[in-house]
C-alpha positions as CSV (number, residue, x, y, z in Angstrom):
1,X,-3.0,-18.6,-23.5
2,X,-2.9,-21.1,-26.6
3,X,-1.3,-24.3,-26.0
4,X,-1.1,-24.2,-22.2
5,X,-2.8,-25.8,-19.2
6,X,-3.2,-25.5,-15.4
7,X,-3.4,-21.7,-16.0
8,X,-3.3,-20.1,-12.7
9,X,-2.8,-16.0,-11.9
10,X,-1.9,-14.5,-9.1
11,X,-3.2,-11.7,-6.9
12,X,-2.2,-8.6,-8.3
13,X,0.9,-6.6,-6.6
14,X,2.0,-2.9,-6.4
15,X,5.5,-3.9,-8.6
16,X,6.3,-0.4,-8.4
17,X,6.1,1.0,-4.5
18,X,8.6,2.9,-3.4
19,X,10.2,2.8,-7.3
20,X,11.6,5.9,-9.0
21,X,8.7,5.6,-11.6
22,X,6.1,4.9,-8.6
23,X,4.0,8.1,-9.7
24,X,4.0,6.8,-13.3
25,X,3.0,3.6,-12.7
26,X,0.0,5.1,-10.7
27,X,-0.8,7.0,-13.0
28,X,-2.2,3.8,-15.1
29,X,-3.1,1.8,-12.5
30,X,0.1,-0.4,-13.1
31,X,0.2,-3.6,-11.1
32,X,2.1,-6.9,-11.3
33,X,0.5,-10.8,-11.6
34,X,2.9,-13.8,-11.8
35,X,1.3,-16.6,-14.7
36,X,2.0,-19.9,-13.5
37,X,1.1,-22.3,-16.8
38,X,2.4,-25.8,-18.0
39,X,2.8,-26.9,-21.7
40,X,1.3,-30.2,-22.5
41,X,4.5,-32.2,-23.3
């Protein structure tokens, strides 16, 4: 991430339990992570 500091990810999450598109998501190992970052001002 160009231009950004205090990068800090997240475990990884099953976004898509229990979703309609649960199977496809499985399919390619889909998972969530939340990015927290700042911008240098």
């Amino acid at each position: 991430m160009v231009g950004f500091t205090d990068i800090v990810m997240s475990n990884e999450v099953d976004v898509f339990s229990g979703s309609l598109h649960e199977s496809d998501a499985a399919e390619f190992d889909t998972r969530g992570v939340t990015v927290f970052a700042r911008k240098p001002a």
